[in-house]
C-alpha positions as CSV (number, residue, x, y, z in Angstrom):
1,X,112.7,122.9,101.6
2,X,111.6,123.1,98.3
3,X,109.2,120.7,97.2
4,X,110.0,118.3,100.1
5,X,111.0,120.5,103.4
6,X,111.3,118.5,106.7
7,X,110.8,114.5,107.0
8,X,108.9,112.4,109.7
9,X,109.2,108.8,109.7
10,X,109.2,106.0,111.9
11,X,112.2,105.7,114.8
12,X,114.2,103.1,115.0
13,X,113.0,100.1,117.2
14,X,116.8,98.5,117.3
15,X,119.1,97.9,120.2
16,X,122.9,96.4,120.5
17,X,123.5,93.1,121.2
18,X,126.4,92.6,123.6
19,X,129.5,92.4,120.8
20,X,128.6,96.0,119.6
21,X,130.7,99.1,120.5
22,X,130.1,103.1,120.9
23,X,133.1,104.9,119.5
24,X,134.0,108.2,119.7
25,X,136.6,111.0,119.0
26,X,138.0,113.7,121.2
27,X,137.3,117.5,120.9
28,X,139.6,120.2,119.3
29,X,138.0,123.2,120.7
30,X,138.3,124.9,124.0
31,X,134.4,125.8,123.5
32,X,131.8,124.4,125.8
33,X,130.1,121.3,123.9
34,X,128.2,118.3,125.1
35,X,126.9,115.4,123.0
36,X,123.1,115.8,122.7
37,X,121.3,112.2,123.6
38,X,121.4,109.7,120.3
39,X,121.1,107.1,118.9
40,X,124.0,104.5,117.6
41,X,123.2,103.6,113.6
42,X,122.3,100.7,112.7
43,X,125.1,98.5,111.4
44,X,122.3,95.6,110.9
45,X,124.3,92.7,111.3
46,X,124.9,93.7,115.2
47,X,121.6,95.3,116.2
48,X,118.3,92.9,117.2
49,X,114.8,94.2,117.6
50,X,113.6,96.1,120.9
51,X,110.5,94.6,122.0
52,X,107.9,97.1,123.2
53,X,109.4,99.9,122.5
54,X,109.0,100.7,119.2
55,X,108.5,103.8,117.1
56,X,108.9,105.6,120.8
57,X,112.4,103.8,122.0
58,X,114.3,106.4,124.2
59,X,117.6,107.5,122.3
60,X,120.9,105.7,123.6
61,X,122.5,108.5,125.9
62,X,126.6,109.6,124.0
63,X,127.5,110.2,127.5
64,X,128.4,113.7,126.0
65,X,131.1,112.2,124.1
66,X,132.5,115.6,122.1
67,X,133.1,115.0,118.3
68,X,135.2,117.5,116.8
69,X,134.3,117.9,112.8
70,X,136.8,120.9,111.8
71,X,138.0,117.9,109.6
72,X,135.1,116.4,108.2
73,X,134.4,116.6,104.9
74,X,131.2,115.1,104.8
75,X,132.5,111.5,103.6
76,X,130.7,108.8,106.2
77,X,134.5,106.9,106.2
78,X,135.6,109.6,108.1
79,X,133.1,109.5,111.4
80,X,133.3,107.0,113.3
81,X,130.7,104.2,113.4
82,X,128.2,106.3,115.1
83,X,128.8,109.9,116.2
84,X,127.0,112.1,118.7
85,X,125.6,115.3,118.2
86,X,126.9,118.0,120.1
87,X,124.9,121.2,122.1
88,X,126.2,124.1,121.9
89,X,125.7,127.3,123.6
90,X,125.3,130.0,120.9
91,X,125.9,132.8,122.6
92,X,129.7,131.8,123.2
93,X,131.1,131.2,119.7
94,X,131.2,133.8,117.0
95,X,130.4,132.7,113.5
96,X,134.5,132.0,112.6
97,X,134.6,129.5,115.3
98,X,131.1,127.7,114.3
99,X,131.8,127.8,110.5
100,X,135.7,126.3,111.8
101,X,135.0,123.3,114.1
102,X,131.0,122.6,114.3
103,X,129.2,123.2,110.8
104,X,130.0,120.3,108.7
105,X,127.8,118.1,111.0
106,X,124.4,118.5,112.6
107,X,125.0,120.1,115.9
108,X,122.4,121.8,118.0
109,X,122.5,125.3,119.0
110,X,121.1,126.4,122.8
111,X,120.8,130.1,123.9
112,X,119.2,130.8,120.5
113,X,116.7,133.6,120.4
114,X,113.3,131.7,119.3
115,X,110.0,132.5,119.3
116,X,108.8,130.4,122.1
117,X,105.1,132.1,122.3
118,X,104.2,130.2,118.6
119,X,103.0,127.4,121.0
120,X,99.7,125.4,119.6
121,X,97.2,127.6,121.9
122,X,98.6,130.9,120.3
123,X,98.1,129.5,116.9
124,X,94.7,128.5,117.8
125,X,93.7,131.6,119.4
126,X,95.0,134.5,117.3
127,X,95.0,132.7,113.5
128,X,92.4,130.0,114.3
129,X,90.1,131.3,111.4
130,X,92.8,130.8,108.5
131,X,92.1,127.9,106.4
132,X,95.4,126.2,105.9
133,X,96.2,122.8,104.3
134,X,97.6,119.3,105.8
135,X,99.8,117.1,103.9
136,X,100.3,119.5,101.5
137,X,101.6,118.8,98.0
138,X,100.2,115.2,98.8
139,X,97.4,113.1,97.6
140,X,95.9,113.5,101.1
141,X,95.9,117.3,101.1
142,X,93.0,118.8,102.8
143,X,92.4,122.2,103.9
144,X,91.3,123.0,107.5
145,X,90.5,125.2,109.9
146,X,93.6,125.7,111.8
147,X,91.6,125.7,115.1
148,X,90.1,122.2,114.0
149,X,93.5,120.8,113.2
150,X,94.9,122.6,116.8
151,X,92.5,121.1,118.8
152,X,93.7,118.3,118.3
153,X,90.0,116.4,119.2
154,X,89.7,114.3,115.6
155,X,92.2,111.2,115.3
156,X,92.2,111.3,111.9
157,X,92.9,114.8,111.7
158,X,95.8,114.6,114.3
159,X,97.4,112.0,112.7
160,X,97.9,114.2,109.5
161,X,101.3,117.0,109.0
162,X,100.7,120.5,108.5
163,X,104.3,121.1,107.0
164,X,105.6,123.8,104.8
165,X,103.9,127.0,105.7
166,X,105.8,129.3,104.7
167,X,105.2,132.3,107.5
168,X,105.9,135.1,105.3
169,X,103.1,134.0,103.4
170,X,100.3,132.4,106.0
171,X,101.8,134.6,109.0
172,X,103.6,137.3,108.1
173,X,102.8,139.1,111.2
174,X,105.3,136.7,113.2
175,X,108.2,136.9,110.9
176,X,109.8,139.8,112.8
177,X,110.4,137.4,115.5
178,X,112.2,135.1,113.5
179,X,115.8,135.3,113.8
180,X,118.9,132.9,112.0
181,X,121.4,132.3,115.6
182,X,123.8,134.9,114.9
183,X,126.9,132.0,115.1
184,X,125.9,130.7,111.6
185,X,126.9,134.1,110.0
186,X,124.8,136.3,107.4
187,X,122.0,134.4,105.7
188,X,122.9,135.3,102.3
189,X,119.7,134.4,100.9
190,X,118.9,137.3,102.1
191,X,121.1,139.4,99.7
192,X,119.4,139.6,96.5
193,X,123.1,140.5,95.0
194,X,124.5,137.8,96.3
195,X,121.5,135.3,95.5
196,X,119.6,137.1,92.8
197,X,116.5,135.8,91.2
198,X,114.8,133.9,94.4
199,X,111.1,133.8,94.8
200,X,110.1,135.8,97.5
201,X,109.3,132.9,100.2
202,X,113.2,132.1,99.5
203,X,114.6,135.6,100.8
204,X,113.1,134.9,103.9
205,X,112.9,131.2,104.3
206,X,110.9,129.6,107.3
207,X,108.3,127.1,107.6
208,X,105.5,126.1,110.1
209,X,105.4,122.4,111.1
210,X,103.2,121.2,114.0
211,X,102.7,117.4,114.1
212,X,102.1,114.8,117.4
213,X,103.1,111.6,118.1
214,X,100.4,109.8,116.3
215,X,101.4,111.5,112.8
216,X,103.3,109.4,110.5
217,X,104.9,112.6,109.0
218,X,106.4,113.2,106.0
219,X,106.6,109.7,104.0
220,X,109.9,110.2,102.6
221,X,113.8,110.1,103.8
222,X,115.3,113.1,102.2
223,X,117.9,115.6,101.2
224,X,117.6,119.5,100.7
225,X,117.8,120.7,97.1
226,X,120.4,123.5,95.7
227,X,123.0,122.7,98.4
228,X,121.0,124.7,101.4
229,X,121.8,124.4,105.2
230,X,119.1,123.8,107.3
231,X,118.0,124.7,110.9
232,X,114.7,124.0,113.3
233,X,113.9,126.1,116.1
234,X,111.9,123.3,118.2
235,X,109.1,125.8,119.8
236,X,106.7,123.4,121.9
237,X,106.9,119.8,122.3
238,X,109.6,117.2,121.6
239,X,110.7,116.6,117.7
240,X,113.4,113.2,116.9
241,X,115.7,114.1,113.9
242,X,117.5,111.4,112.5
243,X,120.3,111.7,110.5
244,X,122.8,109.8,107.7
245,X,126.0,111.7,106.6
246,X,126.3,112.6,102.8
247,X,128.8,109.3,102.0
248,X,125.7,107.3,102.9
249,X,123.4,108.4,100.2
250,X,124.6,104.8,97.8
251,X,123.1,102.9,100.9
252,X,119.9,105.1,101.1
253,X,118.3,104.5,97.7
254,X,118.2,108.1,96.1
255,X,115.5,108.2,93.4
256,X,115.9,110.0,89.6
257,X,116.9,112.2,88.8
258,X,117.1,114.5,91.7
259,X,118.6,112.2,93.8
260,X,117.2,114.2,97.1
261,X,114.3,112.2,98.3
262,X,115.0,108.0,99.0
263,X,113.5,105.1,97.4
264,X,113.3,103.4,101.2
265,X,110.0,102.6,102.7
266,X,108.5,105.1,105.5
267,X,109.1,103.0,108.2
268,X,112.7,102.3,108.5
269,X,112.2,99.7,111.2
270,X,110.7,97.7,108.5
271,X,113.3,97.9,105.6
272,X,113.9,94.8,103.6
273,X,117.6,93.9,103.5
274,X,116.5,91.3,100.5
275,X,115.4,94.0,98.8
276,X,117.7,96.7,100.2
277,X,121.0,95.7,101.0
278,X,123.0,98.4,100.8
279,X,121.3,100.1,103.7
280,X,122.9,97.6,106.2
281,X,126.0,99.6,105.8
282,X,124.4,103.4,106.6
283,X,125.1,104.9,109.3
284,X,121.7,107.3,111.1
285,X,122.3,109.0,114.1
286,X,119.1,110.5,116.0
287,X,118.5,112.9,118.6
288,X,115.7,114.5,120.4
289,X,115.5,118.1,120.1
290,X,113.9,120.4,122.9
291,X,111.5,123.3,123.0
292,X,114.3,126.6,123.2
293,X,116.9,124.6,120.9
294,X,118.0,124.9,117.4
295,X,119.3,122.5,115.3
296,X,121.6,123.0,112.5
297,X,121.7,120.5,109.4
298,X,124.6,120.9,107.2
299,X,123.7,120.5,103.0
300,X,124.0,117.2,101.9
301,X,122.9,115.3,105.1
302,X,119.7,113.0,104.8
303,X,117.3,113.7,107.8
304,X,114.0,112.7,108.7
305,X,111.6,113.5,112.0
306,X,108.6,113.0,113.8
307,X,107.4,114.3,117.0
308,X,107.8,112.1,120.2
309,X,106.5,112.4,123.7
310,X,103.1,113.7,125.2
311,X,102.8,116.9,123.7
312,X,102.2,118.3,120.0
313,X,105.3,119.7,118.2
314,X,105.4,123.0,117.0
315,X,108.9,123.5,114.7
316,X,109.8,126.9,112.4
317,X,112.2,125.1,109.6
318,X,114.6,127.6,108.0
319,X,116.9,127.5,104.9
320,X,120.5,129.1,105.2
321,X,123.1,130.4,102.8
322,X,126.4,131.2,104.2
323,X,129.8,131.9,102.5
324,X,130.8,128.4,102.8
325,X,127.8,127.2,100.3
326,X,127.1,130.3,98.2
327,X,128.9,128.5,95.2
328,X,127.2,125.3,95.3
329,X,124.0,126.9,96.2
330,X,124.5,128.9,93.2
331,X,125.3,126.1,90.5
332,X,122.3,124.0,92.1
333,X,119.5,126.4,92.0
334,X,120.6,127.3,88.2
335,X,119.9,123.3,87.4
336,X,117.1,123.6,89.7
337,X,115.3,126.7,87.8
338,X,116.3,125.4,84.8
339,X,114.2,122.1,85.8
340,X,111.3,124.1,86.5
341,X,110.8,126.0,83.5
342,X,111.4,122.8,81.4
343,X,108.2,121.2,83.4
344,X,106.2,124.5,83.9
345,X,106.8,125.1,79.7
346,X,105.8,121.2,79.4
347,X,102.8,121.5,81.6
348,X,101.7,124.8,78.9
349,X,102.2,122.7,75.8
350,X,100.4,119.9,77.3
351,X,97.3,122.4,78.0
């Protein structure tokens, strides 16, 4: 998303000790939901460290405990001390009933129409040529062939992101494909009367990622600017989201002044709690998402990710406007372009 899109960090190498309890809450909904696999959050008083597992620990299966969030209102008092994260099939609920019971925490979406043939070979073999650039907007940046990067031969080079491609600009061909799940509503980014003044890449708002389990990822914990819901359609491969709801962002370390990225190190296994003790109190859950599904991230939730398993990922990230955020959005993105043109006018003097 802008400026800092999708995270990728380290996973958590914790486990419970004996006097440590999953809690959970019942459903509200006569609609089909199971808890996705996850992982309890790390209350670090009551968790030890999981020898040989590491950055590649299997997620703690909910048991498909169902959490009902129809009343959540994005405080972390009011989930209980860890919270699963629900699949849902897509196809039966209509938009009232997602934006009613399941939007105001991550939940992932199955029967979602996604563009399954963007695996690494197709990349490779019809835009192979295109130079595209790794760890963009980084110190690192480079700029590749993306058959080099796809192949996937050069350590170095696998162990590096390409992130935040926006496909209407490197692949426009394949945007047709790409399709918000109808249950989430009318993307009114879309709607340049509802949302005027967007660049271009913002009316239609999706992202290549491709990363393997040897890529650090992104080096920051985060938050999405201006307010936006977020989704991933997980293509190819396995991708591990982990999340912390919007009451934990004291206990995260937000950074000045946009307050969206966190002041934690990368590697959350190895946070300081002399140096950070606030984060003993947050509360991440994680969760593996698979090729076919689509996860949904409401605005306001910290998230981070890195790919897991055997296989490279392949993820489209998307932005999302819907009725329920069009105010905020609106307010934000005025502070947000008012921000810009305050640097891009500084950057002009300074030339």
């Amino acid at each position: 998303m802008p400026a800092i899109g999708e995270a990728n960090t380290s996973m958590w190498g914790w486990s419970f000790t004996s006097d440590s309890k999953a809690i959970g809450t019942t459903d509200a909904s006569s609609t089909t939901a199971t808890s996705a696999t996850s992982l309890p959050p790390p209350s670090l008083v009551h968790l030890r460290r999981t020898t040989g597992h590491g950055a590649d620990a299997a997620p703690i299966d909910t048991d498909h405990l169902p959490l009902d969030t129809a009343n959540f209102d994005g405080d972390s008092t009011a989930l209980p001390s860890w919270f699963p994260i629900q699949r849902i099939d897509s196809l039966s609920i209509d938009t009232l009933t997602f934006r009613d019971k399941f939007c105001r925490a991550p939940v992932i979406l199955t029967g979602c129409d996604v563009p399954r043939h963007l695996t690494p070979e197709y990349l490779a073999d019809t835009y192979g040529k295109t130079t595209v650039p790794v760890e963009i907007n980084s110190a690192k940046q480079r700029m590749v062939l993306l058959a080099d990067y796809l192949s996937f031969r050069d350590p170095g080079l696998s162990a590096m992101y390409l992130r935040n491609l926006h496909m209407c600009r490197w692949f426009p061909d394949e945007v047709a494909a790409l399709i918000v799940p109808p249950c989430m509503g009318i993307d009114l980014l879309t709607d340049p009367k509802q949302t005027p003044g967007l660049p271009d890449e913002w009316r239609h708002w999706f992202e290549l990622f491709v990363s393997t389990p040897s890529c650090p990822g992104f080096p920051v914990l985060h938050v999405d600017v201006c307010s936006i819901h977020a989704f991933s359609m997980q293509l190819h491969g396995v991708k591990r989201f982990t999340f912390f709801p919007p009451g934990d962002s004291p206990r995260l370390y937000p950074l000045p002044p946009a307050n969206t990225a966190s002041g934690l190190p990368t590697n959350l296994d190895a946070v300081d709690l002399d140096e950070f003790p606030a984060f003993s109190g947050a509360r991440p859950t994680s969760v593996d998402l698979q090729p076919g599904e689509v996860l949904y991230m409401p605005a306001g939730w910290w998230h981070t990710a890195r790919a897991v398993g055997d296989s490279p990922s392949v993820t489209i990230a998307g932005s999302f406007v819907g009725e329920d955020n069009i105010d905020r959005f609106l307010d934000d993105y005025g502070d947000f372009s008012a921000v810009r043109s305050l640097v891009a006018r500084g950057a002009a003097i300074l030339k």
